[in-house]
C-alpha positions in Angstrom: -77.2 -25.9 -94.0 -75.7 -29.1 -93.7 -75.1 -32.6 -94.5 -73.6 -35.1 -92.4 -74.2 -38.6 -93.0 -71.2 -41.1 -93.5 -69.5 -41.5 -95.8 -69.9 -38.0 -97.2 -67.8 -35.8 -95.7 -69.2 -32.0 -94.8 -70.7 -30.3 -97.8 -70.0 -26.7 -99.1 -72.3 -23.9 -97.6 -75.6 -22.4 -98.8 -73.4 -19.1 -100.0 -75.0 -16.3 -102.6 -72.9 -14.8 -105.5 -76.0 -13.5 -106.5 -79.3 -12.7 -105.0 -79.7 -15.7 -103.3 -77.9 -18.6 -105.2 -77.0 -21.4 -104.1 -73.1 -21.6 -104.9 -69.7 -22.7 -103.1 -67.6 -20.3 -101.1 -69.1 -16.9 -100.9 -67.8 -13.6 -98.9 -67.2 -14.3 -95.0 -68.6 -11.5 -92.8 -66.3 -10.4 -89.9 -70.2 -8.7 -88.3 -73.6 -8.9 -88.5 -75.2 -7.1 -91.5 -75.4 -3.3 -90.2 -78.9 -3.1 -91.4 -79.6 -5.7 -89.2 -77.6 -5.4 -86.2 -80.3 -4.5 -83.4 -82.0 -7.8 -84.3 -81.5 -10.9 -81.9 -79.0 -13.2 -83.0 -79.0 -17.2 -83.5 -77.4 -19.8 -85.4 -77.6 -23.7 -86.6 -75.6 -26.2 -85.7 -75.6 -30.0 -87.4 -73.0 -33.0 -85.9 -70.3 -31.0 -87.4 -70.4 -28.9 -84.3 -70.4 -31.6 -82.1 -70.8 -30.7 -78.3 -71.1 -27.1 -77.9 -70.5 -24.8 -75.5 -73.8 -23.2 -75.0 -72.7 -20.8 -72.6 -70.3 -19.6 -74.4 -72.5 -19.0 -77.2 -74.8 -17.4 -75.2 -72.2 -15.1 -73.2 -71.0 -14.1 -77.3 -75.0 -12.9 -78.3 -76.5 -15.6 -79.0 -80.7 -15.6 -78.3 -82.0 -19.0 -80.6 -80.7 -21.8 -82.2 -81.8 -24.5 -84.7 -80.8 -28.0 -84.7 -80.5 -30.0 -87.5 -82.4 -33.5 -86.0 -82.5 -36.1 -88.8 -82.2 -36.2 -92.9 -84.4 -38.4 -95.1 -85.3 -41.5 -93.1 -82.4 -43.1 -92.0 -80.3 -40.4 -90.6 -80.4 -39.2 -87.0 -78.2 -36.1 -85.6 -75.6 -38.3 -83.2 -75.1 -35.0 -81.0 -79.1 -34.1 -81.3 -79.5 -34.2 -77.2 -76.6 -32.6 -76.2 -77.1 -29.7 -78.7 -81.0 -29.2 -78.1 -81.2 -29.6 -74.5 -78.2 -27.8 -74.0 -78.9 -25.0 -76.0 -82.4 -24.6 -73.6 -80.3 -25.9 -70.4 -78.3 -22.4 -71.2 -81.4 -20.5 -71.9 -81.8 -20.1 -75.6 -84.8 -20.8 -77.9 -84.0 -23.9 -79.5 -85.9 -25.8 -82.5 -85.4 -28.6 -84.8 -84.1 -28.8 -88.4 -85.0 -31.6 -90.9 -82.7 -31.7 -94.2 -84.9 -33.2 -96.7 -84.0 -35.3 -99.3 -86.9 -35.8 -101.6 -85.7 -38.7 -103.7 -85.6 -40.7 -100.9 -89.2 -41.2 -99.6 -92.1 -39.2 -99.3 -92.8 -35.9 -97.7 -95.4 -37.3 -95.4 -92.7 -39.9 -94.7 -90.1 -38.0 -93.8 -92.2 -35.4 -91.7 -93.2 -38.3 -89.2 -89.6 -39.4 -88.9 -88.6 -36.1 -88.0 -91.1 -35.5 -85.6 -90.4 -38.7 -83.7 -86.7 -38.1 -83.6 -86.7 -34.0 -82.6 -88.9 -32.3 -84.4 -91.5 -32.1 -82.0 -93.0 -28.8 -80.4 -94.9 -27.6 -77.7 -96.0 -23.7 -76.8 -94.0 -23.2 -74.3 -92.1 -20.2 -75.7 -89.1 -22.1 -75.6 -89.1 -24.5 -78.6 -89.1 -23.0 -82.2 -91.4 -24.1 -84.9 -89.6 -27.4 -86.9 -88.3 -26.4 -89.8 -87.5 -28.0 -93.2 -84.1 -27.0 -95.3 -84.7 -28.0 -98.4 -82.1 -27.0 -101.2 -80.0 -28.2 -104.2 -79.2 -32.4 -103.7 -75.9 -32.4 -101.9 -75.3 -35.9 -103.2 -76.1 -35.7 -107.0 -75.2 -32.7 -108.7 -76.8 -34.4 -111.9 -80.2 -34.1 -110.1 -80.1 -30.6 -108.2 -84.2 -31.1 -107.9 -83.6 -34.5 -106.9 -85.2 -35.6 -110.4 -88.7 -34.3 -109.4 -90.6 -31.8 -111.7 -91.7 -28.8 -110.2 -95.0 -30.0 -109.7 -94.0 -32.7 -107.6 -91.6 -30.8 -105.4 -94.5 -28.9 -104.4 -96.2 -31.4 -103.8 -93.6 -33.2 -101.8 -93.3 -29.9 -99.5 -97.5 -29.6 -99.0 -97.2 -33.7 -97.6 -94.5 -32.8 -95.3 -95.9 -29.8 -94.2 -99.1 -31.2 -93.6 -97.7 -34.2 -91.9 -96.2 -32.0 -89.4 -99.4 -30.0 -88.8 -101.0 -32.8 -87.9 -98.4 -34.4 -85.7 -97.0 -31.0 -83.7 -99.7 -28.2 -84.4 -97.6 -25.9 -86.4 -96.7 -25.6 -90.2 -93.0 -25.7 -90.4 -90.5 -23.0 -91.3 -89.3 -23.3 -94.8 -85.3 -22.5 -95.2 -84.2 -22.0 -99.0 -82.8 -19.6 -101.0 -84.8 -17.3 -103.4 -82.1 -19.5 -106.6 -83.6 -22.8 -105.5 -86.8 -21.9 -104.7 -87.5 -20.4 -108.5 -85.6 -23.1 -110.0 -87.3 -26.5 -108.1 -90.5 -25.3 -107.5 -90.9 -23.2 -110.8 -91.5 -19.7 -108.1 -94.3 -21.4 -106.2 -96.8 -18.7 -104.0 -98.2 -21.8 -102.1 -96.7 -21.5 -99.3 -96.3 -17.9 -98.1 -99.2 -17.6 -97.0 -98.8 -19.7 -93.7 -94.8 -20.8 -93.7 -92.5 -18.7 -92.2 -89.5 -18.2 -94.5 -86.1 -19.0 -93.1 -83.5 -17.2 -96.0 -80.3 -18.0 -96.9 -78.0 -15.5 -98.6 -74.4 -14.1 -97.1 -74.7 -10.7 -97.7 -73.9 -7.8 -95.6 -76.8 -5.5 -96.7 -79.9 -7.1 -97.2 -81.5 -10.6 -97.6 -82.0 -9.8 -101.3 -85.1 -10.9 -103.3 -87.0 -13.4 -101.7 -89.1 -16.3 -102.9 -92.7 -15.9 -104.6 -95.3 -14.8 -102.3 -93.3 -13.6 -99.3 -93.3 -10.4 -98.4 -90.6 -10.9 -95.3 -88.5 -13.0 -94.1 -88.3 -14.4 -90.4 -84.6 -15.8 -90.1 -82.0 -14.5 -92.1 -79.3 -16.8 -92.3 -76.2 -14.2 -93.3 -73.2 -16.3 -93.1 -71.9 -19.4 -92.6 -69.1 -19.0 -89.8 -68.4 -16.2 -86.9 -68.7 -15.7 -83.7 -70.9 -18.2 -82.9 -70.6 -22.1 -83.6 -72.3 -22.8 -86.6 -74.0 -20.6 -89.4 -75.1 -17.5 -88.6 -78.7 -16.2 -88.3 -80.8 -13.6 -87.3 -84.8 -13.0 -86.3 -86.6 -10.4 -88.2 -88.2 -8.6 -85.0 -87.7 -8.4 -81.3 -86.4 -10.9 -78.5 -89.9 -10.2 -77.7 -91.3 -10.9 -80.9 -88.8 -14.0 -80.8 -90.8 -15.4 -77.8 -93.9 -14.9 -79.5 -93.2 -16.7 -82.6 -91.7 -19.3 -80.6 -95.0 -19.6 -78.3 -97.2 -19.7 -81.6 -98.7 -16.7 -80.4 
């Protein structure tokens, strides 16, 4: 997703040459994935966005929405309120996004920051389960696992997930791509179980391969620009289903 801290200036997209690598560029897509198109749409948004028009996103499809809340422990999305209540004010499922940056400080760490800046949740059918993006290191292309063994990454992911257990009640999603996912966490199974996968690859037939141990995905996101302001996503089920997922139920 995305990076925004100063003085970087905005990254390159998750985009998949492959099955699901993590590269620069990638093929836009001018519609949803026709495989896929019955399934409710959403998006994510970061600072880039700025103050969106939530109505208008709504009015163009648009059923749920992430939004990326803080990075590390020192970062804190400027436009967070606008976008978050906004998005709910207009009558879209909302949640928080954390972009992790595991070099920085602990998973634990960085799960209570998030949670005290955004990332709560409640069961009130309206506010997503937080989720963590966790990908190649935007800043050091040196380090792409931010210098951690494989090991350690999962072990870094288990503290922030349980952190935010404890603190909100539900595990968080887990966005990645299948590329990252083999390469940093050496194909990890630990988390399927109970994490709900968030997938990036832009691709207009399928999601690809996923990571070890998941069977499905429950986002899909498919690009990163079109019709709506942001990447573009979709739920693997029905607005329903959407609800439901969003309740904890």
């Amino acid at each position: 997703m995305a990076r925004d801290r100063k003085p970087f200036r905005h990254r390159s997209r998750l985009a998949a040459a492959s099955v699901a690598a993590l590269a620069i560029g990638g093929t836009a897509l001018a519609e949803i994935p026709a495989t896929a198109a019955s399934k409710p749409k959403g998006h994510d948004v970061s600072s880039h966005q700025k103050n969106v028009d939530w109505q208008s996103a709504k009015s163009k499809g648009a059923r749920f929405v992430y939004v990326k809340a803080t990075e590390s422990t020192t970062y804190r999305n400027p436009y967070f309120s606008q976008q978050y209540n906004g998005a709910r004010n207009a009558g879209l499922i909302r949640g928080a996004y954390h972009f992790a940056l595991p070099n920085k400080s602990s998973g634990k760490a960085q799960a209570a920051y998030f949670v005290r800046n955004g990332g709560a949740w409640r069961g009130d059918g309206w506010t997503l389960p937080p989720a963590l993006d966790i990908e190649y290191n935007p800043y050091d292309k040196k380090h792409k696992c931010y210098g951690l063994s494989k090991a350690k990454m999962v072990s870094w992911i288990k503290a922030f997930s349980d952190e935010v257990k404890r603190l909100t009640g539900r595990r968080p999603v887990i966005y990645t791509t299948t590329h990252w996912w083999n390469t940093c966490t050496g194909g990890s199974r630990t988390f399927a179980g109970n994490h709900a996968l968030w997938i990036a690859r832009y691709d207009s037939a399928s999601a690809g391969t996923l990571p070890a141990g998941w069977s499905f995905w429950t986002l899909w996101q498919y690009d990163n620009s079109g019709s709506l302001p942001g990447d573009q996503n979709l739920f693997n089920g029905s607005t329903t289903q959407l609800r439901k997922f969003a309740k904890g139920s």
